[in-house]
Every structure is written in C-alpha cells, then in structure tokens.
C-alpha atoms as one frame of an Amber mdcrd trajectory, in Angstrom:
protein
  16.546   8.918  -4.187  13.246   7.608  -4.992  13.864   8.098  -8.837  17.151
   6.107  -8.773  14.908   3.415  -6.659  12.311   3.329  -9.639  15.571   3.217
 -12.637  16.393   0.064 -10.986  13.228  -1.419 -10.433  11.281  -0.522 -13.442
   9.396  -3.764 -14.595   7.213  -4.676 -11.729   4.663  -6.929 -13.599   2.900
  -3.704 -14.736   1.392  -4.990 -18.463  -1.405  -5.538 -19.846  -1.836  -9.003
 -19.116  -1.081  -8.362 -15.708  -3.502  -5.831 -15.274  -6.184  -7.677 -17.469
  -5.773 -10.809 -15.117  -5.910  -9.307 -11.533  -9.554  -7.327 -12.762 -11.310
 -10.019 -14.223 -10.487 -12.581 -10.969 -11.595  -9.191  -9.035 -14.461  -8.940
 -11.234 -15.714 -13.034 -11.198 -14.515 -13.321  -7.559 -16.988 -10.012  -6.720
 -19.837 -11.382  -9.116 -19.875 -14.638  -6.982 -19.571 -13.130  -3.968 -22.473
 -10.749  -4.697 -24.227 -14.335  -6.419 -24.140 -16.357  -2.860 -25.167 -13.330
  -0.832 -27.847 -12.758  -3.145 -29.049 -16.610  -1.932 -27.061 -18.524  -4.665
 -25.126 -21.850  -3.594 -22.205 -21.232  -2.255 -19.765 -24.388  -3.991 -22.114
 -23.361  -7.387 -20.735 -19.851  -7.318 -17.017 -21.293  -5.966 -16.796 -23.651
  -8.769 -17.718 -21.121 -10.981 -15.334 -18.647 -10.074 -12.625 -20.828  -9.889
 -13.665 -21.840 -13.820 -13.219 -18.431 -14.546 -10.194 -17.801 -12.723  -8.656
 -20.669 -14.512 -10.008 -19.360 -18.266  -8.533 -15.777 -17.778  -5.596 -17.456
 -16.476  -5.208 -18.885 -19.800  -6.642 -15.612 -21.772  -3.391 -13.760 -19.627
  -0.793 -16.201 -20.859  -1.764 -16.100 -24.723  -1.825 -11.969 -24.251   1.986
 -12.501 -22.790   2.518 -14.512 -25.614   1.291 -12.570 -28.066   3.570  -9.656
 -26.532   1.410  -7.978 -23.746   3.483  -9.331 -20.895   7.088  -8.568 -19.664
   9.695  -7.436 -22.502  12.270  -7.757 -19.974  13.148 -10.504 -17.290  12.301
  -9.710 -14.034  14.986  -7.636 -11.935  17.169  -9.358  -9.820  17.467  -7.510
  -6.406  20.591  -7.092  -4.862  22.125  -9.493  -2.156  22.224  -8.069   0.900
  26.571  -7.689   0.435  25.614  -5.643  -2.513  22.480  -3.376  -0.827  24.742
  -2.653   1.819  27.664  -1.546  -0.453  25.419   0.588  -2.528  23.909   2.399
   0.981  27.532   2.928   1.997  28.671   4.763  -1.403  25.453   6.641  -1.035
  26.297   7.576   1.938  30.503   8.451   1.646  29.056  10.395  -1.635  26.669
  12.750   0.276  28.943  13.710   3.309
C-alpha cells in the first residue's frame, strides 16, 4: 500500500535546488540568530538574513534552470470523486 502511495507521488520537490535552498535559509537564518544572541542588532542581523534569503533564492532558480530542479510537473492529486473511487476498488479487490 505504501509503495503504490509513493508510485503516485514520486516528485515531491526533492532536488537539488530544493534541498540547496531550504539549508542555506536554515544556515543564514541560524547564523543570525546565533549573531543577535551573541549581542548583535537585531534589524542588522534581520536585514541581513533576509539579503541572503533573497540571493539563494535566486542561486535556487538558476540551479532549476540549469536542470537541478523538477524534470516533471508537479502531481496533481486526485479529487476527492476520484480518491474515493480508488479506496472503493481497493477495497472490492481485497475482499
């Protein structure tokens, strides 16, 4: 069950891009974090992160660009008509 789950829904964002944008926000969110406890100023360290958000933001689109993003478009999931139909075939083909 959980393998035909993951056939259907295999693209969940999971590239490189992806990945290389959520660490470095992690990583300049953390560093200003760690910057204002430290004693820094608190809209310095903001205004900085939110530069650096913005500039890997930008690094993470020319990486999809170049090919490191999504090769597929993103899966459609099913109305709710269609979930229930599938749960009730599953279900006649079990018994």
């Amino acid at each position: 069950m959980a393998d035909a789950h993951h056939e259907e829904h295999d693209d969940h964002g999971n590239t490189i891009s992806a990945w290389f944008l959520t660490i470095t926000w992690i990583v300049a969110w953390a560093v200003a974090a760690v910057a204002v406890i430290a004693g820094g100023a608190l809209v310095t360290w903001t205004i900085v992160a939110l530069v650096a958000s913005v500039l890997f933001s930008v690094v993470a689109g020319v990486m999809k660009k170049a090919g490191m993003g999504r090769k597929a478009p993103r899966p459609v999931p099913p109305t709710r008509e269609e979930w229930e139909a599938s749960r009730k075939a599953q279900a006649t083909e079990s018994k």
